[in-house]
C-alpha positions in Angstrom: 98.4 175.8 235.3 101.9 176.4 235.0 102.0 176.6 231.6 99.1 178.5 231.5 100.6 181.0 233.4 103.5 181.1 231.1 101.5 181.4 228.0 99.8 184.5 229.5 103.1 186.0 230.5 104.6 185.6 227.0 101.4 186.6 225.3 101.6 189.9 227.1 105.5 190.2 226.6 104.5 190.0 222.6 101.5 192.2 222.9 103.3 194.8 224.8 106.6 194.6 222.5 104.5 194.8 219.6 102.3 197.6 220.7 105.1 199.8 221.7 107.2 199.3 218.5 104.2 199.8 216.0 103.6 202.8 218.1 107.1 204.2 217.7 106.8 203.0 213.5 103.7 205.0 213.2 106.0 208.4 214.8 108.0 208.3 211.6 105.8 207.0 209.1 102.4 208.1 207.2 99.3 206.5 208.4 97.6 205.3 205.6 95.6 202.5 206.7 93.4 203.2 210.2 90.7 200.5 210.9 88.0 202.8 210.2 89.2 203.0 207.2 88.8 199.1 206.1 85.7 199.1 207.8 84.1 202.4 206.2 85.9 200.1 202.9 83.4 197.1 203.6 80.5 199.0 204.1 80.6 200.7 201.1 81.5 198.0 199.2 78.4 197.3 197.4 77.1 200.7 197.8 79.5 204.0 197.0 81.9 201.9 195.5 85.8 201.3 197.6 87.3 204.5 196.5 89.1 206.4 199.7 89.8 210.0 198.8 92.9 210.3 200.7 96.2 212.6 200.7 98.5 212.6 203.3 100.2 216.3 204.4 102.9 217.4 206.6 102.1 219.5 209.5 104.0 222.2 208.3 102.0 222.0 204.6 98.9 222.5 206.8 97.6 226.3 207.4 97.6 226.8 211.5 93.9 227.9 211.0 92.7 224.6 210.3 95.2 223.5 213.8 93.7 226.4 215.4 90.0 225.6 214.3 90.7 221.9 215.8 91.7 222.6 218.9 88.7 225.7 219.6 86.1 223.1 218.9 87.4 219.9 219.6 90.5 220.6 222.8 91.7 223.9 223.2 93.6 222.4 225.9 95.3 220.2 223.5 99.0 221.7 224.1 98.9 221.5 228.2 97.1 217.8 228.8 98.8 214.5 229.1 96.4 213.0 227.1 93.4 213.5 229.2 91.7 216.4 230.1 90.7 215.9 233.3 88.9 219.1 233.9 86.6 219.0 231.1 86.0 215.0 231.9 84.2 216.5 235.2 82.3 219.0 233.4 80.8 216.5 230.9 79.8 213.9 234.0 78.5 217.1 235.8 76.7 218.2 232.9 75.7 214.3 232.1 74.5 213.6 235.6 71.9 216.3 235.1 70.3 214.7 232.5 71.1 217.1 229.5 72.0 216.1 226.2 75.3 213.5 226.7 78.4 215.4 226.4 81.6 214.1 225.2 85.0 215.0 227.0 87.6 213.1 224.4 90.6 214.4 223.8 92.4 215.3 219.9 95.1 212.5 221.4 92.5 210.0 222.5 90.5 210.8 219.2 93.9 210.1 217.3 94.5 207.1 219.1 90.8 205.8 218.6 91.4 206.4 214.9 94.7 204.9 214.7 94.4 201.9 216.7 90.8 200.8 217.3 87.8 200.0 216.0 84.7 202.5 216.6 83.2 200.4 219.2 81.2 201.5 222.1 82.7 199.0 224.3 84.3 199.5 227.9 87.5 197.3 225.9 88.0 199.7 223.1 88.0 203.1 225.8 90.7 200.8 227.6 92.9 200.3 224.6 92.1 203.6 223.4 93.8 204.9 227.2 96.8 202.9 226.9 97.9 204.2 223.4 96.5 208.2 224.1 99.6 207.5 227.4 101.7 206.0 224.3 101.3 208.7 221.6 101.4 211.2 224.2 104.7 209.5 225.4 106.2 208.2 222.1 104.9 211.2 219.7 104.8 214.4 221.5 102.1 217.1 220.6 103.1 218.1 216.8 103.1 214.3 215.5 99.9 213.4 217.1 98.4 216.9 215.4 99.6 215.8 212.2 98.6 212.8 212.3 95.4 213.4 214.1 94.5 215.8 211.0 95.6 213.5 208.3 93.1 210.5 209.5 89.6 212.2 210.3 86.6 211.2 208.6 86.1 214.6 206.8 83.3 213.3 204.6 82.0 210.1 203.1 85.0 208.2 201.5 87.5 211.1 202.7 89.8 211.5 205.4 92.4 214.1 206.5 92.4 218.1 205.8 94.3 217.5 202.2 91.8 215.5 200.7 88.6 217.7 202.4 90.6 221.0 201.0 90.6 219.9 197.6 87.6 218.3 197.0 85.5 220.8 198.7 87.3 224.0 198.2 89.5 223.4 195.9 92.6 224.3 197.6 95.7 222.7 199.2 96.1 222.5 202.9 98.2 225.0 203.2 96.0 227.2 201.5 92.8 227.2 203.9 91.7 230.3 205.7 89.9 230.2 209.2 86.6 230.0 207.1 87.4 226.5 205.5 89.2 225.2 208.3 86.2 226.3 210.3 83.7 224.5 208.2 85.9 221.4 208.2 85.6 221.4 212.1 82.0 221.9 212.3 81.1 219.1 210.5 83.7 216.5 212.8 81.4 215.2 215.0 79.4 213.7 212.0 80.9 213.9 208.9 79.0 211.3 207.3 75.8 213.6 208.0 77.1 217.1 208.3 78.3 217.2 205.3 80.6 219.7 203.4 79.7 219.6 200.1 75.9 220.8 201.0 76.3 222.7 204.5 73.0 222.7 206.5 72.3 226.4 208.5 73.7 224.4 211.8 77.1 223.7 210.4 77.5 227.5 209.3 76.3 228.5 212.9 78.5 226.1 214.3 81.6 227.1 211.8 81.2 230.9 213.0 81.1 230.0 216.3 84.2 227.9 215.9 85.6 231.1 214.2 84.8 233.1 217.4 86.6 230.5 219.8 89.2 230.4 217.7 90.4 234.2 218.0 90.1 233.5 221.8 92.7 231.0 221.7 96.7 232.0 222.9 99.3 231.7 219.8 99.9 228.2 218.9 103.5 227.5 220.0 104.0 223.4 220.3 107.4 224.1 222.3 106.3 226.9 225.0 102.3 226.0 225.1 100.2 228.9 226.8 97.3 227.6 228.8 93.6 228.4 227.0 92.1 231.6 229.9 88.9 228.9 229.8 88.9 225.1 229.3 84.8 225.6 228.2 84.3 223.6 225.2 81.3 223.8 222.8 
């Protein structure tokens, strides 16, 4: 038992020490490889092909409509949080609890460290790992990093990731060239990508884009170094 005990200490020495200094790797360098994307890889291995439409941008390449179209329909609390928004957590159980279609409450960070370090599970294991590094990138990162990087790995459409790739291939545009139509359109389809997709809009991803749009000109000015609190944490 002894040694048992030691082997459990060590192993969570190592696990610890390697978490935290891939964490601190991943602040400096571009995140190429996320494990959706070798799984999304495998699955369409005998289908679509392997190709990954991919292109990695700098934050400061990125328009701030498509930053600002992230945060109105994803976490317009985004620049006050530690990582968790606790008031909007209570609104989706509340709304939940009433029976009502089920209601996420995840933040950008948590959806940046889902996409980074896990696998898309539905397990109470991945939320727990998923926690641990949202307080990591939140601690490690800071707010403009995890935004980066946050909009250079989501699933924008089948076989592309990140705002680069999406502007190109469906607008034909850099990221630094997208208005608050494009980066609206890009948003609406987030939650589902692989079936809201951007190269043939349905009518609910236009409704959803303009209402996007509308939330969007109700956010404060995005300032990453003197963050001004949303008037309303209601999210769509």
């Amino acid at each position: 038992m002894k040694y048992l005990g030691r082997l459990v200490v060590y192993l969570a020495v190592f696990l610890l020490t390697f978490s935290v200094g891939y964490t601190v790797l991943l602040r400096f360098l571009p995140v190429t490889v996320t494990p959706l994307k070798v799984l999304r890889w495998f699955e369409n291995l005998p289908g679509e092909g392997v190709t990954v439409d991919s292109q990695w941008e700098r934050l400061r390449g990125i328009n701030m409509s498509m930053v600002r179209a992230v945060m109105a329909s994803e976490d317009n609390n985004f620049l006050v949080h530690r990582g968790f928004d606790w008031e909007a957590i209570d609104k989706a159980l509340e709304h939940n609890r009433a029976g009502k279609r089920v209601r996420g409450a995840s933040t950008i960070t948590q959806q940046t460290a889902k996409n980074v370090f896990c696998l898309p599970s539905r397990t109470w294991f991945r939320k727990g790992i998923e926690a641990y590094y949202t307080v990591l990138i939140e601690t490690l990162w800071g707010k403009r990093r995890i935004m980066e990087v946050y909009l250079n790995v989501i699933e924008t459409g089948p076989n592309v990731y990140g705002v680069g790739a999406a502007a190109r291939k469906y607008f034909d545009k850099t990221a630094g060239e997208l208005n608050a139509y494009d980066a609206s359109m890009i948003a609406a389809v987030l939650p589902n990508p692989l079936r809201m997709r951007l190269a043939a809009p349905s009518s609910y991803v236009v409704r959803r884009s303009a209402t996007i749009r509308r939330l969007m000109r109700a956010l404060p000015p995005v300032d990453f170094d003197n963050p001004v609190p949303p008037t309303s944490s209601k999210r769509k």
